[in-house]
C-alpha positions as CSV (number, residue, x, y, z in Angstrom):
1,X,2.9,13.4,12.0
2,X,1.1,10.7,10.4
3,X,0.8,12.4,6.9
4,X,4.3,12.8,7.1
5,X,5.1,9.8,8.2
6,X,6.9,10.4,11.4
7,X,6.2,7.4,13.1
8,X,8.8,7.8,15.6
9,X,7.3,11.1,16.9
10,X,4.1,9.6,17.2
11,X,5.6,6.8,19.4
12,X,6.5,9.3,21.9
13,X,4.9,9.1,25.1
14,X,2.3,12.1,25.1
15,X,1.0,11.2,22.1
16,X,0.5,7.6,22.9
17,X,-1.3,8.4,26.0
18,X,-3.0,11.5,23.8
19,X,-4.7,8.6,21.3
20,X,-5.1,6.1,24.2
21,X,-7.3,8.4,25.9
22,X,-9.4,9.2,22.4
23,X,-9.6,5.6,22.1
24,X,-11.2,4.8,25.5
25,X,-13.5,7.8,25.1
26,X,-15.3,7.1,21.8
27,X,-12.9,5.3,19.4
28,X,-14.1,2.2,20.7
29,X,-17.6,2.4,20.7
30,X,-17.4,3.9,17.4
31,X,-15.5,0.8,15.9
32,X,-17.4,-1.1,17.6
33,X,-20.7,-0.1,16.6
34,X,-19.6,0.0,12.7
35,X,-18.3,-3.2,13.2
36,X,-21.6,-4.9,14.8
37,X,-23.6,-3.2,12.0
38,X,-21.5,-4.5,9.4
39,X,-21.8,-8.2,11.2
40,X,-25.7,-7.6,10.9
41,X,-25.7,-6.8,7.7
42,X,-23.6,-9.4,6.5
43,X,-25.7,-11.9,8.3
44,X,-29.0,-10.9,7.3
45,X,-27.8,-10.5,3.2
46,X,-26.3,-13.8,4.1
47,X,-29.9,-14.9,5.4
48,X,-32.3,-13.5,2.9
49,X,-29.9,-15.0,0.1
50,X,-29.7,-18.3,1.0
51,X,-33.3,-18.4,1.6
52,X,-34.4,-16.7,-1.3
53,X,-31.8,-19.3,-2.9
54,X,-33.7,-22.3,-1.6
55,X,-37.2,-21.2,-2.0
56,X,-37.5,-19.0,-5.0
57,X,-34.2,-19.5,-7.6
58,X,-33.7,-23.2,-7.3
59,X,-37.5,-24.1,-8.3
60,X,-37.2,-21.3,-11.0
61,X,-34.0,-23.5,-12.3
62,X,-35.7,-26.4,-12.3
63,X,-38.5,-25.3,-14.4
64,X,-36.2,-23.6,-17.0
65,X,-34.5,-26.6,-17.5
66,X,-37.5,-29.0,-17.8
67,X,-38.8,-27.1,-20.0
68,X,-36.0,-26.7,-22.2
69,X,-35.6,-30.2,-22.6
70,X,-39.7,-30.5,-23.3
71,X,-39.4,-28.0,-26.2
72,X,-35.8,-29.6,-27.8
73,X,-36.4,-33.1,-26.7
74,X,-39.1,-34.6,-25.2
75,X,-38.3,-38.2,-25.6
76,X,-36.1,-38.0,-22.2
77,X,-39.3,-36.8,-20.4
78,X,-40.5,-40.4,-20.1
79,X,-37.0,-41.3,-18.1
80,X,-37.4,-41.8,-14.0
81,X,-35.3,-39.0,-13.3
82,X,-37.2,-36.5,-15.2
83,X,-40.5,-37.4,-13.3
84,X,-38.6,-36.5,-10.4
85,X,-37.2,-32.8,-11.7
86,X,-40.8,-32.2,-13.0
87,X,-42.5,-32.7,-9.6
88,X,-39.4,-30.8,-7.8
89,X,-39.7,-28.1,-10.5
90,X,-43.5,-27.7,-10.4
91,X,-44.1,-28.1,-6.5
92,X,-46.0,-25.2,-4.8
93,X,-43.5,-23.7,-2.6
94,X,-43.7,-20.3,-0.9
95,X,-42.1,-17.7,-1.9
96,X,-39.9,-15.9,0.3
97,X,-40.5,-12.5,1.9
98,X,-39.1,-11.1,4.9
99,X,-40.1,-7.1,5.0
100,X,-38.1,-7.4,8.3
101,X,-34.9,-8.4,7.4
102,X,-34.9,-6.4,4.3
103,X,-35.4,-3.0,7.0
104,X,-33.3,-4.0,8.9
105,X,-30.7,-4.7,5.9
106,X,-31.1,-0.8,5.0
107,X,-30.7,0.8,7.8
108,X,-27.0,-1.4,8.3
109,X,-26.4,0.1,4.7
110,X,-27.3,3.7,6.1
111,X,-24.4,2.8,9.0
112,X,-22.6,2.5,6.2
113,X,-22.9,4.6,4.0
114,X,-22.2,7.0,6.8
115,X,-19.2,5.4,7.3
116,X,-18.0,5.8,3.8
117,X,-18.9,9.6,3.9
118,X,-16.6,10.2,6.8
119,X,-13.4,8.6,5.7
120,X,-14.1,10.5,2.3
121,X,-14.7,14.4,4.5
122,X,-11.6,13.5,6.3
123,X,-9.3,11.9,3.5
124,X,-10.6,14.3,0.5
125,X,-9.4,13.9,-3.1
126,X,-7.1,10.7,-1.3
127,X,-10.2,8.4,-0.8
128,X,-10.5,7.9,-4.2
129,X,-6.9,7.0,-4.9
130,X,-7.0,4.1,-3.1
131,X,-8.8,1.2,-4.7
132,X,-9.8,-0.2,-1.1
133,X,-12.3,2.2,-0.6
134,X,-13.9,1.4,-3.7
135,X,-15.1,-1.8,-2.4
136,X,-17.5,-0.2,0.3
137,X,-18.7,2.0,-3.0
138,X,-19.4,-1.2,-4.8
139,X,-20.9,-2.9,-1.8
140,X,-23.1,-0.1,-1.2
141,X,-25.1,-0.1,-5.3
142,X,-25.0,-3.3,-5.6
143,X,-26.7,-4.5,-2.1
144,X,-28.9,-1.6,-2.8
145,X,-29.4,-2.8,-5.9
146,X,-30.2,-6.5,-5.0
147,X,-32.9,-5.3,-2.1
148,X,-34.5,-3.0,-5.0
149,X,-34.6,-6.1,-7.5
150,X,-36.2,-8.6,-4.6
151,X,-38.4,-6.5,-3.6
152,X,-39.7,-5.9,-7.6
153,X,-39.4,-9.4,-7.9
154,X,-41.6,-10.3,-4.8
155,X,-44.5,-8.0,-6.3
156,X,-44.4,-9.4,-10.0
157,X,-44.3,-12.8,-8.7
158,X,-41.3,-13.7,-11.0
159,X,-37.1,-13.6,-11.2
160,X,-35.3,-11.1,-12.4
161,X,-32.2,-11.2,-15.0
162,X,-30.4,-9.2,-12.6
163,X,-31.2,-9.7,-9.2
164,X,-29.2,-12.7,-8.0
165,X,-26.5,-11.8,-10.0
166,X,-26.3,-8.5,-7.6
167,X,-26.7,-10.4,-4.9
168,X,-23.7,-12.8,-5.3
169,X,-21.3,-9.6,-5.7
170,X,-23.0,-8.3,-2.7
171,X,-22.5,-10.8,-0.7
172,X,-19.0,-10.9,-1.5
173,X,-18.3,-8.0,-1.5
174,X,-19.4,-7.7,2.3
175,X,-17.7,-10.6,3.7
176,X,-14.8,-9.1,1.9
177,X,-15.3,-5.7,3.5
178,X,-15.1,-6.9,6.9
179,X,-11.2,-7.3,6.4
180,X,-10.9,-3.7,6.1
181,X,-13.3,-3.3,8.8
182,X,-10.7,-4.9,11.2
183,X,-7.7,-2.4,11.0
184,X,-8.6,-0.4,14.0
185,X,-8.4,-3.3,16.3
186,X,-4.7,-4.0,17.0
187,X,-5.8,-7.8,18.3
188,X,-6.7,-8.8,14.6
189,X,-6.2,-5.6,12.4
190,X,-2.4,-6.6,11.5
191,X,-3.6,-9.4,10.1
192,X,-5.9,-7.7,7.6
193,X,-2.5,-5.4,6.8
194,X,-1.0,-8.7,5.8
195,X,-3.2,-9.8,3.6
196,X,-3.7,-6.6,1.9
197,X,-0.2,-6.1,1.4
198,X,0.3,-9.4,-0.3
199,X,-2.8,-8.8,-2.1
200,X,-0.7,-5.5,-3.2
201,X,2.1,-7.1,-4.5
202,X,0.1,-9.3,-6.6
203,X,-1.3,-6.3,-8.4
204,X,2.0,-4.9,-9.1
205,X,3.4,-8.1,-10.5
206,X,-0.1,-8.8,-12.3
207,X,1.2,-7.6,-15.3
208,X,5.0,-9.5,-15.6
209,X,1.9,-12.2,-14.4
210,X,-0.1,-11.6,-17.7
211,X,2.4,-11.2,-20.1
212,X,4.0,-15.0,-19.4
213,X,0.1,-15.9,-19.0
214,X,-0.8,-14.3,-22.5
215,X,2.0,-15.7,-24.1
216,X,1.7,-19.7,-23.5
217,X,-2.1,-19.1,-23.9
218,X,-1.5,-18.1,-27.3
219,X,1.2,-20.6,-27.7
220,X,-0.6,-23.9,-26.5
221,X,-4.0,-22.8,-28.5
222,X,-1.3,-23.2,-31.4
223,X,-0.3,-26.3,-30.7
224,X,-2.8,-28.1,-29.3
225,X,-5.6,-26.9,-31.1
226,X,-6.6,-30.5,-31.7
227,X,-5.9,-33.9,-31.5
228,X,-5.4,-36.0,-34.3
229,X,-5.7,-40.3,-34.9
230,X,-3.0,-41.2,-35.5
231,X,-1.7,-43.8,-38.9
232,X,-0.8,-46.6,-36.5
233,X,-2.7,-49.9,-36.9
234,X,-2.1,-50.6,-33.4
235,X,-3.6,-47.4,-31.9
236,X,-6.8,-48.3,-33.8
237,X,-6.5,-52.2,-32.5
238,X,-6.4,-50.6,-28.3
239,X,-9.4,-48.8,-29.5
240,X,-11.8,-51.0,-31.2
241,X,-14.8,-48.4,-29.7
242,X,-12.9,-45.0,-31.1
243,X,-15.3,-41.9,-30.3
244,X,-15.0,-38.1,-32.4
245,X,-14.9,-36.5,-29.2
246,X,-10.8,-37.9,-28.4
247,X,-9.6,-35.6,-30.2
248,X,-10.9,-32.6,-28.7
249,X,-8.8,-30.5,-26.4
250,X,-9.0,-28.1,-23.5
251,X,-7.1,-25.6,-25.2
252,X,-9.3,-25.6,-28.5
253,X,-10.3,-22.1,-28.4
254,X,-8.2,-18.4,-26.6
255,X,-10.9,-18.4,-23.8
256,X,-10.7,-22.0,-22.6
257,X,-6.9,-21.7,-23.5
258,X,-6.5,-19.4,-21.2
259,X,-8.6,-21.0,-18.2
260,X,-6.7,-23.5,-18.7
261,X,-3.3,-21.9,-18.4
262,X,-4.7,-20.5,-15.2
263,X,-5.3,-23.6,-13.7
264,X,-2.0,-25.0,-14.5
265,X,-0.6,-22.5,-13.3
266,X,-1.7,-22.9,-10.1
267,X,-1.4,-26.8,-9.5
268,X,-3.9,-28.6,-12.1
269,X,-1.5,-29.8,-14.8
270,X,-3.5,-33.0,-15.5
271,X,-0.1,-33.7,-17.9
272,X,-1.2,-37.3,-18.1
273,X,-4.4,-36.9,-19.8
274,X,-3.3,-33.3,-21.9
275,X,0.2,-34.4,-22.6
276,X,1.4,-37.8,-21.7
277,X,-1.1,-40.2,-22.7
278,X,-1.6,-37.8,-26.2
279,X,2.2,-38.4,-26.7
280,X,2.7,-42.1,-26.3
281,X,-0.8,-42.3,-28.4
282,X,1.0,-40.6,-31.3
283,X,-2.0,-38.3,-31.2
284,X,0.1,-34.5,-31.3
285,X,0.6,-33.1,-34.4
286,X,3.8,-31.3,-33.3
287,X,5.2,-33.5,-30.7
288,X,8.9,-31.8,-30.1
289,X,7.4,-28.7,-29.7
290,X,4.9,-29.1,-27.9
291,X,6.9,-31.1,-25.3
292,X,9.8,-28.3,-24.8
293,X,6.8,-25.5,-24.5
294,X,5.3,-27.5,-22.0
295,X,8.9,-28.4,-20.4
296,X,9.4,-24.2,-20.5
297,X,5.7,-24.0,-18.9
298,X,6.9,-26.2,-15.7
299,X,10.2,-24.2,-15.5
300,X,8.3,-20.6,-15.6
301,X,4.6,-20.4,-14.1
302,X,4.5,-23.5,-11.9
303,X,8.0,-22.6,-10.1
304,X,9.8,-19.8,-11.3
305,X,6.3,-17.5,-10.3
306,X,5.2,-19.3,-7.7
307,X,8.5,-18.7,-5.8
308,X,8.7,-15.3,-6.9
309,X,5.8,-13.9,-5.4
310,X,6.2,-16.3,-2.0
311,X,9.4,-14.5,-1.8
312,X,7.6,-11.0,-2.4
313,X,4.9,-11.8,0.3
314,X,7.0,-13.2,2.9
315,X,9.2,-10.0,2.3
316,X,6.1,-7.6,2.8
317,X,4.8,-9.8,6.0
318,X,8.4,-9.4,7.7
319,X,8.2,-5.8,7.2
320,X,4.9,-5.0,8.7
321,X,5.2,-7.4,11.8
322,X,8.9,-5.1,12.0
323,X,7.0,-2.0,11.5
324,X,3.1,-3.2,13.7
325,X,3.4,-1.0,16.0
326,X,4.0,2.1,13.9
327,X,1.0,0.9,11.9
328,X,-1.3,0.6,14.8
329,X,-0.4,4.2,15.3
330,X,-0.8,5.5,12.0
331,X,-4.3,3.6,11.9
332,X,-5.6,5.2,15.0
333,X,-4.4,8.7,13.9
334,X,-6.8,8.0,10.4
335,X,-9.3,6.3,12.2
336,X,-9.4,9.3,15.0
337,X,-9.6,12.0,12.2
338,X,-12.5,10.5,10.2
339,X,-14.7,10.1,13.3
340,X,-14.2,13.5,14.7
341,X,-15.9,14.8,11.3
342,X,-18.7,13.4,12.1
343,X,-19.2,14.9,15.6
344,X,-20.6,18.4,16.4
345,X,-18.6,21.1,17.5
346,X,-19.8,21.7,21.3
347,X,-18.8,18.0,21.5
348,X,-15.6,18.3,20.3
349,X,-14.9,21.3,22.5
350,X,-16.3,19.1,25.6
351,X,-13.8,16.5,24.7
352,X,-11.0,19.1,24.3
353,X,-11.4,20.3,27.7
354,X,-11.6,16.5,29.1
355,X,-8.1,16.1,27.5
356,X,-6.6,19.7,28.9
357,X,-7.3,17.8,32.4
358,X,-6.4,14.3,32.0
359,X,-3.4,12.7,33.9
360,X,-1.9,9.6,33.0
361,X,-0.5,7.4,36.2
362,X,1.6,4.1,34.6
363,X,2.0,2.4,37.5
364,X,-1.5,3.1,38.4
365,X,-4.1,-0.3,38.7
366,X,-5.8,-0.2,35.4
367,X,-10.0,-0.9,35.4
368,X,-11.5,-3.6,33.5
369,X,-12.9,-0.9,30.8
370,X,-9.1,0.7,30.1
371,X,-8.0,-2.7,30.1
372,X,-10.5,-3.9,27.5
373,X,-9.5,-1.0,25.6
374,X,-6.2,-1.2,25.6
375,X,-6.4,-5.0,24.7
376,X,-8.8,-3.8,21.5
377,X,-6.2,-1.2,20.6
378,X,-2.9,-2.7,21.0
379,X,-3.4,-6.5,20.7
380,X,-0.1,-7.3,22.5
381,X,2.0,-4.8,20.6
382,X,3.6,-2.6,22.8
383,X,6.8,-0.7,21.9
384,X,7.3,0.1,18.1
385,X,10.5,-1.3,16.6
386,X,11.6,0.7,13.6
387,X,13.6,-2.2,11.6
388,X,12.4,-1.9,7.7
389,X,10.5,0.4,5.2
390,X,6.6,0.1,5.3
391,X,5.0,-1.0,1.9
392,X,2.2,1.1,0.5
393,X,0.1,0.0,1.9
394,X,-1.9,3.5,0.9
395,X,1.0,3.5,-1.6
396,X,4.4,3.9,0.8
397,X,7.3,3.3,-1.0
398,X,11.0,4.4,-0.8
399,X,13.4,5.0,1.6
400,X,12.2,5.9,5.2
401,X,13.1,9.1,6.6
402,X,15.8,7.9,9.1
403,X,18.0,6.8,6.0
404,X,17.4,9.8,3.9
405,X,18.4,12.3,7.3
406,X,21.6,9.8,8.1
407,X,22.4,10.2,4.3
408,X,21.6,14.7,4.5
409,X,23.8,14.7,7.5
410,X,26.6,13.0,6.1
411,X,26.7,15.3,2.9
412,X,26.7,18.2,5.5
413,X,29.7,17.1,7.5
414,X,31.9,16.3,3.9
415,X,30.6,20.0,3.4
416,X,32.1,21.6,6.7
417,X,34.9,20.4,6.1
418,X,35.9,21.4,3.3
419,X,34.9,24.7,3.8
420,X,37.2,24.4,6.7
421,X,40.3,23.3,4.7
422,X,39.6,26.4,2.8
423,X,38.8,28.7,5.6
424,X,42.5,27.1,7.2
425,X,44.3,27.8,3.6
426,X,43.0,31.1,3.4
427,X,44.2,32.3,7.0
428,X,47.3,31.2,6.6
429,X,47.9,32.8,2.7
430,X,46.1,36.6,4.4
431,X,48.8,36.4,7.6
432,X,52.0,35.5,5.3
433,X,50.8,38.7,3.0
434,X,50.2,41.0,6.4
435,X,53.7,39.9,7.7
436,X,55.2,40.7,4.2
437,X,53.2,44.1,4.1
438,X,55.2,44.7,7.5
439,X,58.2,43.9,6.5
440,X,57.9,46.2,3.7
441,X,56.4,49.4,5.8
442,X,59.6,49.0,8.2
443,X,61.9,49.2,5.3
444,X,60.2,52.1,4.0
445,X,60.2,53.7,7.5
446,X,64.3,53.1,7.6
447,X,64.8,54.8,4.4
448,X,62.4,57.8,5.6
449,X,64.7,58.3,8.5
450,X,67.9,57.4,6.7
451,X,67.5,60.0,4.2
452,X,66.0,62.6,7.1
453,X,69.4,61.9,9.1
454,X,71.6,62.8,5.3
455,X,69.5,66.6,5.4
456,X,69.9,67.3,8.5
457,X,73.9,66.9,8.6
458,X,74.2,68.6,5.5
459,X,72.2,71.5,8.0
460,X,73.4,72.6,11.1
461,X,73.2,69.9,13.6
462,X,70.3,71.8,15.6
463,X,69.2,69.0,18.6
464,X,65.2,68.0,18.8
465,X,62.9,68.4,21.0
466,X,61.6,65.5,22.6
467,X,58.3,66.7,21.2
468,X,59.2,66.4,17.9
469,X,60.0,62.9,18.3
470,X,57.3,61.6,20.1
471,X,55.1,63.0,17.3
472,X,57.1,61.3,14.7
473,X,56.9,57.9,16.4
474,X,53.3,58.7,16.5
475,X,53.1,59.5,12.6
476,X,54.7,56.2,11.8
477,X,52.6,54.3,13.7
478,X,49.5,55.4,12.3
479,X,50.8,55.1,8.5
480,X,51.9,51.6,9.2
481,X,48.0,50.9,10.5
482,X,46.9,52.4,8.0
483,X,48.7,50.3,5.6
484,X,47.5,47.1,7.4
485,X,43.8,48.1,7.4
486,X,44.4,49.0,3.2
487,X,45.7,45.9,2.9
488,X,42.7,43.7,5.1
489,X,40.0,45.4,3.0
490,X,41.6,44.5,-0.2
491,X,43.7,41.7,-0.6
492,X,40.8,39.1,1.5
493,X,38.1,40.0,-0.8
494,X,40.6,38.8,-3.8
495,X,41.7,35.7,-1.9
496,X,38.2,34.7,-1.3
497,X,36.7,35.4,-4.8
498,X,39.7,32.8,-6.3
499,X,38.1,29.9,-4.1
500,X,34.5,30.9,-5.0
């Protein structure tokens, strides 16, 4: 039901009751126990970062840069505040090293990684078509990469190139991952469907998004590749202290261009200092065009987009707070499935013959543990409302299935009845041929007898038996079926074939 998308069936009662009691049985301990070793891992890669932040990067920093400045410069050593980097740089501190944490960080990465490997046995070829999944992947090297680095870096007594860089996407990446983690709970799980559908429709508008971003980063790296001083006596007489570096600009070269663009875009127009104050100053070498690209910059990327994709999200959020209970279904279902892969088979067939003997009692006084459960599952939603078309969230789009069978349905009906209309025209064209068949038969009959009655006066008038006549009748009755039956086989077939 789920692959097909049948929400409605799965809100039926039996099957409700059916993944309520897989939930209280071991889809709650099982979320719950991936969901506490994902908060331990977080919080120890949170813990050994920081502290291998404080104790061995930040000296390491400080060295590098004191002794940069000793081999480039080393008048500025004699300044006050490089006696104090020197003896924060050079200060004994020691290192850190927690064997501890860092087993305990694996085996929250094997809980994982075990994790991963289900939802791929029970999805297949699918788990690599969404590019959610791909973030447990990427979590997975690059925290195992970061533990591998420290612990290299703890024996040679050094820093790595790469180990804090892993570390930062590591960390990320598993605060990030707990989002995902939350879907099975229905208290806080339609939340994280919110903010991955949003995050959704950014992706498919990234690229209208880029195209509008490519094109004024271009475009203001054009014209406003530098400043210039200006020939008016009076700029130079505001500025008796004039310094090279005026006349440089954030949009100098396509990289910083383009940062730049990004940050307008999204609130940071310092148009004062960029724009304003350059154009008063004289200071643009294009000054008309550069102020209508910059008045078709306001118009497009800090409104025009902006309201655009609030108008997408809000559109998406409606839909799955319509649609949360339907969700919470379908989540179960997945969630169910990708357990159940990882049980053995005797304990499967134990939990098959639990469910051939459960009852379910609704007015029945719940206990705190169903009541727990149910709070965990449902989260306050209780009946689903079927209002508006889920977004793909693995990729849903389109109509839902209630418009496209209303839509079947209607093309049937206009096709009854016309083959009704046709079925009425033909009945009515195969009787008006059978009466004239009749009609014809009885004349032929009358002219039979007529010329029968002309023989026999020319003969001697010799009177009948009433035999004879009774077999007549007979004789005339079967030729006129006869006729009838010629005519049904024929004529029908040749009506019909005309409306085919």
């Amino acid at each position: 039901m789920a692959s097909l998308r049948r929400s409605d069936l799965l809100a039926h009662p039996v099957c409700t009751a059916f993944l309520e009691r897989k939930w209280v049985t071991y889809g709650m301990y099982c979320s719950g126990f991936i969901m506490a070793s994902n908060l331990i891992c977080v919080a120890l890669l949170s813990y050994v970062m920081m502290s291998a932040v404080e104790s061995n990067l930040r000296p390491y920093l400080l060295r590098k840069s004191y002794r940069n400045v000793e081999l480039n410069s080393p008048l500025y050593l004699n300044q006050t505040d490089f006696e104090d980097l020197q003896k924060r740089a050079f200060t004994d501190a020691e290192r850190f090293e927690s064997d501890a944490s860092l087993g305990i960080l694996g085996l929250s990465l094997a809980v994982m990684f075990l994790k991963e490997l289900a939802e791929q046995r029970s999805q297949g070829y699918r788990y690599f078509l969404r590019w959610m999944n791909y973030t447990g992947i990427l979590l997975f090297m690059s925290c195992g990469g970061f533990m591998y680095c420290f612990c290299q870096d703890n024996w040679l007594k050094e820093i790595g190139p790469y180990t804090y860089q892993l570390g930062a996407v590591a960390i990320f990446l598993a605060w990030f991952n707990l989002l995902r983690l939350c879907r099975p709970f229905g208290t806080f799980g339609i939340y994280s469907f919110m903010f991955f559908c949003t995050l959704n429709t950014f992706i498919r508008v990234s690229l209208f998004f880029f195209l509008l971003t490519a094109a004024f980063t271009a475009t203001f790296s054009t014209l406003f590749q530098s400043y210039i001083f200006p020939n008016i006596t009076a700029f130079y007489q505001r500025n008796p202290d004039l310094n090279a570096d005026k006349i440089k600009t954030p949009f100098a070269g396509v990289t910083n261009s383009a940062l730049r663009i990004g940050a307008m875009t999204v609130g940071d127009l310092e148009a004062n200092n960029d724009f304003i104050y350059p154009l008063m100053d004289g200071m643009l070498e294009y000054p008309l065009l550069s102020f209508l690209f910059y008045a078709i910059f306001l118009m497009l990327m800090p409104i025009l987009l902006h309201n655009l994709l609030t108008g997408l999200a809000i559109g998406d959020l409606a839909t799955i707070q319509a649609n949360a209970a339907s969700l919470r279904l379908e989540m179960q279902v997945y969630l169910h499935e990708s357990l159940e892969k990882l049980f053995p088979s005797r304990y499967l067939q134990k939990l098959q013959e639990q469910s051939k003997s459960h009852r379910v009692y609704p007015g029945a006084r719940l206990d705190f543990r169903t009541w727990l459960a149910r709070w965990l599952q449902s989260g306050g939603i209780r009946q689903p409302i079927f209002t508006g078309n889920l977004g793909d969230l693995d990729d849903r789009e389109g109509l839902s299935r209630t418009s496209e069978t209303q839509e079947s349905l209607k093309k049937l009906n206009k096709r009854l009845k016309q083959q009704d209309v046709d079925l009425s025209e033909l009945k009515t064209m195969v009787l008006q041929l059978l009466s004239r068949s009749d009609q014809a038969s009885a004349v032929a009959d009358d002219n039979d007898e007529g010329s029968a009655f002309a023989a026999s006066s020319v003969k001697e008038s010799v009177p009948r038996r009433p035999s004879e006549r009774i077999r007549e009748k007979r004789k005339a009755k079967a030729r006129l079926l006869r006729n009838r039956r010629r005519f049904a086989n024929q004529n029908p077939l040749s009506m019909s074939s005309r409306y085919d």
